[in-house]
N, C-alpha and C positions, 0 to 999 in steps of 0.2 A: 109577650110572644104573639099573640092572637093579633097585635095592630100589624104583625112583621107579616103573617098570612092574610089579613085582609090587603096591605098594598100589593102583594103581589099579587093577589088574586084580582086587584084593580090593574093593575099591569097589564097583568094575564090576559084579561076585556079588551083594553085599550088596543092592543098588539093585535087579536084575535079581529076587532074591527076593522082596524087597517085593513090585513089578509085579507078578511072577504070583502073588501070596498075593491080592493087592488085585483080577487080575482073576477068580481061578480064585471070588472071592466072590462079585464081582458077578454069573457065569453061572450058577451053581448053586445060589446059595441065593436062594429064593423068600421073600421077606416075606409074614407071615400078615397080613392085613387084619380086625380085629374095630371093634367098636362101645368108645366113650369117652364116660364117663359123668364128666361135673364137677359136682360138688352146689357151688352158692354160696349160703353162707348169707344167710336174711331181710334181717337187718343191713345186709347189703352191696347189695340192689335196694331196701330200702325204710329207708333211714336214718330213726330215731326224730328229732320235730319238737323241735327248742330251745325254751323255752319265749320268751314273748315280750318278758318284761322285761331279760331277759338279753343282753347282748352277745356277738357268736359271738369265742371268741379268751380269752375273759375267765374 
């Protein structure tokens, strides 16, 4: 019984580590805020016209 309470008390650390890695992040590390720039190309707002004898697929 005493290996069953040391794993979990090793558990217990392990889990316990995590949480403060996870909160000691979120209070102290500030996210930088900049600007995001997506170029989409022509192509893709202004798709080239199929011609008209044509079948679309074909």
């Amino acid at each position: 019984m005493p290996t069953l309470f040391r794993f979990l008390f090793f558990c217990a650390t392990i889990a316990g580590m995590i949480y403060l890695a996870m909160w000691s992040l979120v209070v102290f590390v500030e996210p930088r805020e900049r600007d995001v720039t997506v170029r989409i190309p022509s192509e893709r707002l202004n798709p080239p016209e199929q011609a008209v004898d044509q079948e679309p697929g074909r």
